[in-house]
C-alpha positions as CSV (number, residue, x, y, z in Angstrom):
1,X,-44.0,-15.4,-18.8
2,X,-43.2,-16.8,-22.2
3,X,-39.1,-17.4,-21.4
4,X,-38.5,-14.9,-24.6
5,X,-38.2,-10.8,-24.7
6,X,-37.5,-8.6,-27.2
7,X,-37.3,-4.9,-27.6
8,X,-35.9,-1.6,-28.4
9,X,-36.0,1.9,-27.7
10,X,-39.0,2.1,-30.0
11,X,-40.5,0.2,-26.8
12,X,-40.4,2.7,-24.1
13,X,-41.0,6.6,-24.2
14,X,-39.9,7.7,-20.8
15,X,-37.6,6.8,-17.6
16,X,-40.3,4.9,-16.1
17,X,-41.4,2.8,-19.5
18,X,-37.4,1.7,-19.7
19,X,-37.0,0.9,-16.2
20,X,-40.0,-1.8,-16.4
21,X,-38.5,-3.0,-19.2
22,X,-35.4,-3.2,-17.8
23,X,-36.9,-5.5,-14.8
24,X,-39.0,-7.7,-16.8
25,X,-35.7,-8.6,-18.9
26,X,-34.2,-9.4,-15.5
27,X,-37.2,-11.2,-14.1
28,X,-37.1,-12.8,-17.7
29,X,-33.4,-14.1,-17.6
30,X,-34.0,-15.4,-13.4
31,X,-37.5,-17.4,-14.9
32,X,-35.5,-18.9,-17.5
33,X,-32.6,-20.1,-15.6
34,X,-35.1,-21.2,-12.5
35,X,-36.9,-23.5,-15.5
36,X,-33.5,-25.5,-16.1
37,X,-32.2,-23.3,-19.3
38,X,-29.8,-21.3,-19.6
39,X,-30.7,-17.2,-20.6
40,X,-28.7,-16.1,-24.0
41,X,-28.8,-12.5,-24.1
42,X,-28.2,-10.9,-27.5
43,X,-27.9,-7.4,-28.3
44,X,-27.2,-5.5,-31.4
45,X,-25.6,-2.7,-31.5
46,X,-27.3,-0.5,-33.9
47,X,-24.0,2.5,-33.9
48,X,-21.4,-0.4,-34.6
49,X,-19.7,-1.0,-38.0
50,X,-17.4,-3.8,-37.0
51,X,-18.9,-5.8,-34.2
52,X,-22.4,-4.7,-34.1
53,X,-23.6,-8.2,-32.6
54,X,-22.7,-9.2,-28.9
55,X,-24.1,-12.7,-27.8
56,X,-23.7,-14.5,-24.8
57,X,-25.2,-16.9,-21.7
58,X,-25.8,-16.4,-18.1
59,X,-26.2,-18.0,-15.1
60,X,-27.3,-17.2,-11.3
61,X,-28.4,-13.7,-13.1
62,X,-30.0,-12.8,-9.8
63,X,-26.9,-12.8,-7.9
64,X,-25.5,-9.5,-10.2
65,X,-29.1,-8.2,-11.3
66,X,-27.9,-4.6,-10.6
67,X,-25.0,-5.0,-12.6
68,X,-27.5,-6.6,-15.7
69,X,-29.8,-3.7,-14.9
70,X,-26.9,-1.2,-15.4
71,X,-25.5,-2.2,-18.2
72,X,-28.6,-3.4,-20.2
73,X,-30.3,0.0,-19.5
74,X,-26.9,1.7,-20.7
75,X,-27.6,-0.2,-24.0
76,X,-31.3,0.5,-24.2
77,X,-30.7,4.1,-23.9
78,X,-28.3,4.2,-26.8
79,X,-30.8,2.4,-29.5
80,X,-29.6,-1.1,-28.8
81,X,-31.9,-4.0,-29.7
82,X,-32.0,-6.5,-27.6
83,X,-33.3,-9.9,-27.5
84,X,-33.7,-12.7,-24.3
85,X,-34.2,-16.1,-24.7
86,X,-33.8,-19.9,-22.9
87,X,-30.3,-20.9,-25.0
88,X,-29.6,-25.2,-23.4
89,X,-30.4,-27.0,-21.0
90,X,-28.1,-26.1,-17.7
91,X,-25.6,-28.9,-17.0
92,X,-25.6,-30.4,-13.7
93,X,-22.6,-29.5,-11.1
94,X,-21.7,-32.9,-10.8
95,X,-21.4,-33.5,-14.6
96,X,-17.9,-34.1,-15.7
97,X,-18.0,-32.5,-19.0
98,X,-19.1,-28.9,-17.0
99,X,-15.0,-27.9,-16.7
100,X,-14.7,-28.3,-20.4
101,X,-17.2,-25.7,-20.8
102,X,-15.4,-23.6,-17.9
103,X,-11.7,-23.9,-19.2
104,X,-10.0,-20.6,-19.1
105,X,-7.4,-22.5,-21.8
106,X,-10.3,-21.5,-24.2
107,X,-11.4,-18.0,-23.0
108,X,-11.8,-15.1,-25.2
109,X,-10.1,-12.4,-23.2
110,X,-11.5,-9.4,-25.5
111,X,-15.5,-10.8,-24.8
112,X,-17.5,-7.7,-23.4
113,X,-17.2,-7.7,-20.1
114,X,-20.8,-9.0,-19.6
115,X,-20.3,-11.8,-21.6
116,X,-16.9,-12.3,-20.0
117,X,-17.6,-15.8,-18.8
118,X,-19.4,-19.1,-19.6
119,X,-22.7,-20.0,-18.0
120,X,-20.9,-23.4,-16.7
121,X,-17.8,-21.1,-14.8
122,X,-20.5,-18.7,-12.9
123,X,-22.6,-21.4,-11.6
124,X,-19.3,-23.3,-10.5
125,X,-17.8,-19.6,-8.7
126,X,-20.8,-18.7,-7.5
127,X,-21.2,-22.1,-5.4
128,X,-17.2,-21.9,-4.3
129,X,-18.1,-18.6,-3.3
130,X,-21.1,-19.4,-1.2
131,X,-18.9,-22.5,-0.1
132,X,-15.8,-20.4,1.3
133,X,-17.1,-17.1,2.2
134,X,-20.1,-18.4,4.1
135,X,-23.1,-16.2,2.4
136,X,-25.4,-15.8,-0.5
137,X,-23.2,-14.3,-3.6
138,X,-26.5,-12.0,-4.0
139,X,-25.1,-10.6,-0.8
140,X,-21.8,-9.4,-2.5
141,X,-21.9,-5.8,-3.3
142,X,-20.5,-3.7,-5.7
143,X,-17.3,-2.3,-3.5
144,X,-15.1,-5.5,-2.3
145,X,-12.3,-5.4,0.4
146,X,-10.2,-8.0,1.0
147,X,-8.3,-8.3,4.0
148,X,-5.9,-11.2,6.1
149,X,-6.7,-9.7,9.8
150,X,-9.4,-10.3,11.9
151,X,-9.2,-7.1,13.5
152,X,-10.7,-5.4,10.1
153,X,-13.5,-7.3,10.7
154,X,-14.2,-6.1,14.0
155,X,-14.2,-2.4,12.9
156,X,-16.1,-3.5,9.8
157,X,-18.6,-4.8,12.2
158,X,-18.1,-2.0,14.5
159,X,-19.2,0.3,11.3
160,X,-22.2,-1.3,10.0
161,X,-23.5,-3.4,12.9
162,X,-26.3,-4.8,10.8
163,X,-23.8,-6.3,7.9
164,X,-24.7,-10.0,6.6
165,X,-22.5,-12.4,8.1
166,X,-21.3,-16.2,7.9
167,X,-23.7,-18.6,9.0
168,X,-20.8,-20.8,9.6
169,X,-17.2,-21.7,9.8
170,X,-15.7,-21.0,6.6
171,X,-12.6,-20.4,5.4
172,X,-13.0,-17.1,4.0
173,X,-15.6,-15.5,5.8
174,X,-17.4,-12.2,4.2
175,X,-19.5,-9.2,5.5
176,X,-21.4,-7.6,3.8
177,X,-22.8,-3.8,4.0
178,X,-25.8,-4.1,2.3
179,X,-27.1,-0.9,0.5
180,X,-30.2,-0.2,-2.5
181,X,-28.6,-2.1,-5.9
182,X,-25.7,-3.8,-4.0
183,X,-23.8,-0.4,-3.9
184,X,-22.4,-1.5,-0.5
185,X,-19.3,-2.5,0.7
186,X,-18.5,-6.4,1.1
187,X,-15.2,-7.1,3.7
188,X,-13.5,-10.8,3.0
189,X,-11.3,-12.2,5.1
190,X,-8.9,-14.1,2.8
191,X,-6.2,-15.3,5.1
192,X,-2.6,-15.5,4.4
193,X,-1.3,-16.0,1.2
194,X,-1.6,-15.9,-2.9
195,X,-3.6,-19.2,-3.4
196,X,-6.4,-17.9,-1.7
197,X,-6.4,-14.6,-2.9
198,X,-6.5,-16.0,-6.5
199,X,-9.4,-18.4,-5.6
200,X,-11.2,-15.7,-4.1
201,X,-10.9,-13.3,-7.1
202,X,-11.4,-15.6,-9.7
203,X,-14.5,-16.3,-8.2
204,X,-15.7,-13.0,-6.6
205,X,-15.1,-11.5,-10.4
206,X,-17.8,-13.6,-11.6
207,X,-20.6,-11.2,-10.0
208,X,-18.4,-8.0,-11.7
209,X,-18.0,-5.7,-9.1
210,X,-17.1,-1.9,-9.2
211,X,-13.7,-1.9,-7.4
212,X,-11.4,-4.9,-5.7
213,X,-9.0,-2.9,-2.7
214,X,-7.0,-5.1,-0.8
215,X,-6.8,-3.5,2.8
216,X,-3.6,-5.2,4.5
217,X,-0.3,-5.3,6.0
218,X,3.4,-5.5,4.4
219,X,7.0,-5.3,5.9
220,X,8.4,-1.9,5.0
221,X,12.0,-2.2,2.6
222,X,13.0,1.3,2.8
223,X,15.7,3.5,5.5
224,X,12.8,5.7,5.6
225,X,9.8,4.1,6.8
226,X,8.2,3.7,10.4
227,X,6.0,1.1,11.8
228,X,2.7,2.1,10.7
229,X,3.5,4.0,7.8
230,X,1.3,3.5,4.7
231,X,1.9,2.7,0.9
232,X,-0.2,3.1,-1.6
233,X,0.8,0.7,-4.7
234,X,1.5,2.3,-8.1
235,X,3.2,-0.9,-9.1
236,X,3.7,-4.7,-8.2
237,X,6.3,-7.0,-8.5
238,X,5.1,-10.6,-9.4
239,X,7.1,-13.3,-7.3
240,X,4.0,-14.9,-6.0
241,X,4.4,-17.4,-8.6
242,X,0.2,-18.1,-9.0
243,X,-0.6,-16.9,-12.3
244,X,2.3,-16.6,-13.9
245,X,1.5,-19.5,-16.4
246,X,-2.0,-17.7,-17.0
247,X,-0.5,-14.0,-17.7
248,X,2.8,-13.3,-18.6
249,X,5.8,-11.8,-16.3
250,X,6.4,-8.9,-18.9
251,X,2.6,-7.7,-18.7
252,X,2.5,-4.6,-16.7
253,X,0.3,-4.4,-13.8
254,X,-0.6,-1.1,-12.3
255,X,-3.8,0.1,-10.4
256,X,-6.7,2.2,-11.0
257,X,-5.6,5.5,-11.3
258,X,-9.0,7.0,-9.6
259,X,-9.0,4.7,-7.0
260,X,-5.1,5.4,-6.2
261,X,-6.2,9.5,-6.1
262,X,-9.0,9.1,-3.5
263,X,-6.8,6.9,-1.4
264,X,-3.9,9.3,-1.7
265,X,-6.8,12.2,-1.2
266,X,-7.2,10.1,2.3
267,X,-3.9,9.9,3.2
268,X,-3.6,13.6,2.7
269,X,-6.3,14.8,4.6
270,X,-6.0,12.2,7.8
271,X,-1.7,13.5,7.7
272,X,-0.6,9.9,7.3
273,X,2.9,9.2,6.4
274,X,3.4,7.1,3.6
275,X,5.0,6.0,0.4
276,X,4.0,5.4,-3.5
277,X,5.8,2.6,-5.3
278,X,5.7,-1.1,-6.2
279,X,5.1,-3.9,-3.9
280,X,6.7,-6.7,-4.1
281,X,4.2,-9.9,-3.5
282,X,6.1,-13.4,-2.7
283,X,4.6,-16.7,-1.9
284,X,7.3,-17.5,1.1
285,X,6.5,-16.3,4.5
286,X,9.6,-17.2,5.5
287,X,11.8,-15.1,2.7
288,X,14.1,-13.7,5.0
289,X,15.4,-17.5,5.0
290,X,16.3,-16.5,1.9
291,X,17.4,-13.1,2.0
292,X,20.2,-12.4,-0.2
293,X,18.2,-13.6,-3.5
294,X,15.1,-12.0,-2.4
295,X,17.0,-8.8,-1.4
296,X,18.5,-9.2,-5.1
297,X,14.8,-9.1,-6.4
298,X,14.0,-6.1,-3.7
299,X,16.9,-3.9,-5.1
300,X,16.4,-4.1,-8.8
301,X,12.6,-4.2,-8.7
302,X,13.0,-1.0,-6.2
303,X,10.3,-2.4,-4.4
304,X,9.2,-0.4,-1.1
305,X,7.3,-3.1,0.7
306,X,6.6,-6.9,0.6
307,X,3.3,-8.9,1.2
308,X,1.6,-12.2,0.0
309,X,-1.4,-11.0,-1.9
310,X,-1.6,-7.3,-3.2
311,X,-0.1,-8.3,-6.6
312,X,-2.5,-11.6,-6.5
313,X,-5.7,-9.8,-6.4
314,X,-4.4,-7.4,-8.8
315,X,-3.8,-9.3,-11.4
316,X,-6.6,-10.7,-11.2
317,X,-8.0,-7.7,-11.2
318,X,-6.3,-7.3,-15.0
319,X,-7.5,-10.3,-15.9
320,X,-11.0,-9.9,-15.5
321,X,-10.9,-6.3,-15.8
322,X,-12.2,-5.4,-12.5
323,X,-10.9,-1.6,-11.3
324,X,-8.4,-2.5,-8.1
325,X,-5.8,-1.0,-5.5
326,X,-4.0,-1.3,-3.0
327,X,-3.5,0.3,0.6
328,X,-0.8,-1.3,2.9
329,X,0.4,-0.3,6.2
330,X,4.1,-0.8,7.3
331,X,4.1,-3.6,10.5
332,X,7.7,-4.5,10.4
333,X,11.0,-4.2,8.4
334,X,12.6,-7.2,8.6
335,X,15.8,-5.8,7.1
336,X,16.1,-3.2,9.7
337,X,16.1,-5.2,12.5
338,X,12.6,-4.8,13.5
339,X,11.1,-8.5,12.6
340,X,7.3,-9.0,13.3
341,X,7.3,-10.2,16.8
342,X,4.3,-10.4,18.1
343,X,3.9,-8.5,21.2
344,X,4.8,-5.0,19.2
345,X,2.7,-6.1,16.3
346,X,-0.1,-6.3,18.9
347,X,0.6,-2.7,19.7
348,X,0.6,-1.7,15.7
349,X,-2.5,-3.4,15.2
350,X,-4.3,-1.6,17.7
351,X,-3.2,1.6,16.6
352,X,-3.9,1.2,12.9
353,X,-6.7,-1.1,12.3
354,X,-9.7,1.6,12.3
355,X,-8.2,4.4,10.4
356,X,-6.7,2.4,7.5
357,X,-10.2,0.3,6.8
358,X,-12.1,3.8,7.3
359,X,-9.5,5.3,4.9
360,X,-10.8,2.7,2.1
361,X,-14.2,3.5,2.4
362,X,-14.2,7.4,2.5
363,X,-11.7,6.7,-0.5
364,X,-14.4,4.8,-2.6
365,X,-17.2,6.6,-1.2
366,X,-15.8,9.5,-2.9
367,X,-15.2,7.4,-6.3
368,X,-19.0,6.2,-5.5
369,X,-20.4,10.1,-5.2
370,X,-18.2,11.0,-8.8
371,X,-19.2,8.4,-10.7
372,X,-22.2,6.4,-9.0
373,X,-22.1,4.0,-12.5
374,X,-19.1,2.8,-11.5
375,X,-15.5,3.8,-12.3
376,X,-14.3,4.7,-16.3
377,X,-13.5,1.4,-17.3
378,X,-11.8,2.9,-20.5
379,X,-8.1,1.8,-19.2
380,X,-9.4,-2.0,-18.3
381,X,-10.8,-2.9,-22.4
382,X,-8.8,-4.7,-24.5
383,X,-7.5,-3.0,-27.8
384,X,-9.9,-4.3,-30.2
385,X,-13.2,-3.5,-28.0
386,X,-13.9,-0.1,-28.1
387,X,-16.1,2.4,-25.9
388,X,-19.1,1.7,-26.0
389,X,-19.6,5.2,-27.2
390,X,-17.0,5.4,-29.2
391,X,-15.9,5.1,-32.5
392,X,-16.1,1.4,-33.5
């Protein structure tokens, strides 16, 4: 192998001709970054007046091959040209210049999503990954749940027996449901709170997966609302506090619309109660210490349940333009005298921990069998990067 490809749709005349083309520009990029460089990927878009050139480098491409394979074979089809090649040397992890090169100060939010992140920032996410989660990040597949309970794990496990597991104590541990071009389901435990579900999606986004859900509990705010009751987010209210100097309060924050129908599709057909609306996310366990200026918050935000993490993930989801939701079921409402204690929340768990996880997966399963190359991304593109088949 030479480090270097080239070609065009002048190269291939049928399904099987693209498709070897296709893996020889992946095995290309994985022999150049396994020799020490860096593999710059440039494609030009024949179809595009304005920004007919899209350039950018990559790192660990083995870890989201079928996500490289996807897109690239996307771009062949269309007429694309496109051109592989060793860009610099890789810098080492412990060299103190490689957060410079990783600074999100200096990120281009409207990039492609391919070329969403610098060579420097993979190879540091995909080692914190490996790091808290406890396996490969080639394990990841396309379909992440995040979740704070143990007891998801179990029925994960309970569901696909043969999933990858940790190899050690982590603090994050992930399972992964390994399917043909990582359209599987990966489970991560995140624990408790809004730090750790922003480390874990900044760096799970790296590997740019199909769909983020976050699968967990939430005190219920409303009269109407039972203990193990479900709501499905259309909304979030930010008082988690974590990426508020990254993204702006006033941005608006709302989940995938698909998603949000398969779940509520779910709901329907299993005759759950629940509730659409916003949740609010706070960073204090202990807010009812505080209640009359977080019920302040509650009232005017209109909010219908409370967690640590839902609006977390989902901006982050925003951020990096990852399709996301949210499925919550009720285990307490503090401000109806029915604190978590834990001998009833025992109970609840019990009750509720294998139909809501099994809820999330027949929900993307269906998403998965309507659009197998992953959900219209249409609503997650800034305004200046169009379709790729659109007008440009």
């Amino acid at each position: 192998m030479e480090g270097r490809l080239e070609f065009t749709k002048e190269d291939f005349g049928n399904e099987k001709e693209l498709i070897d083309l296709i893996n020889n520009a992946c095995d290309t990029m994985e022999e150049i970054y396994k020799e020490g460089d860096y593999p710059k990927l440039m494609v030009k878009r024949t179809w595009s007046d304005h920004n007919p050139i899209i350039t950018g480098e990559m790192a660990v491409p083995s870890a989201y091959r079928w996500y490289l394979s996807r897109e690239l074979k996307k771009l062949a089809e269309k007429g694309a040209e496109i051109k592989i090649f060793p860009s610099r040397p890789r810098m080492a992890m412990n060299d103190p210049a490689i957060f410079d090169n990783a600074d999100e100060d200096d990120w281009d939010i409207t990039q492609k999503k391919m070329f969403l992140y610098s060579p420097e920032r993979i190879d540091i996410s995909l080692d914190r990954l490996s790091h808290y989660t406890g396996t490969d990040p080639s394990d990841f597949q396309r379909y992440i749940l995040f979740t704070n309970y143990d007891m998801h794990v179990e029925v994960f496990k309970e569901l696909f027996p043969d999933c990858v597991q940790p190899d050690r104590t982590v603090q994050m541990p992930a399972y992964h449901h390994k399917l043909p071009e990582n359209k599987g389901f990966t489970l991560v435990n995140i624990g408790v709170g809004p730090s750790n579900a922003k480390t874990i999606s900044d760096h799970a986004a790296v590997l740019r997966p199909d769909a983020m859900v976050m699968v967990g509990h939430c005190g219920g705010l409303r009269n109407h609302q039972d203990i193990g009751d479900f709501v499905l987010a259309t909304g979030f209210m930010r008082d988690d506090g974590v990426l508020d100097d990254i993204l702006p309060l006033n941005i608006p924050i709302t989940p995938n619309h698909l998603l949000n129908v398969y779940l509520k599709e779910q709901l329907d057909k299993h005759d759950r109660s629940y509730r659409l609306g916003t949740v609010y996310t706070t960073a204090n366990r202990n807010w009812e210490f505080m209640k009359r200026r977080t019920v302040d918050k509650i009232h005017i935000s209109r909010s219908v349940a409370i967690d640590m993490e839902s609006a977390t993930v989902a901006t982050n989801g925003y951020r990096y333009r990852i399709p996301f939701a949210t499925l919550l079921c009720v285990s307490d409402k503090p401000l109806h005298g029915k604190p978590k204690l834990s001998g009833a929340a025992q109970t609840f768990y019990q009750n509720s921990k294998e139909k809501h996880l099994k809820m999330v997966i027949d929900a993307i399963n269906m998403g998965k069998e309507a659009y197998p190359d992953g959900l219209p991304n249409a609503s997650i593109r800034a305004i200046n990067e169009p379709l790729m088949g659109g007008a440009e």
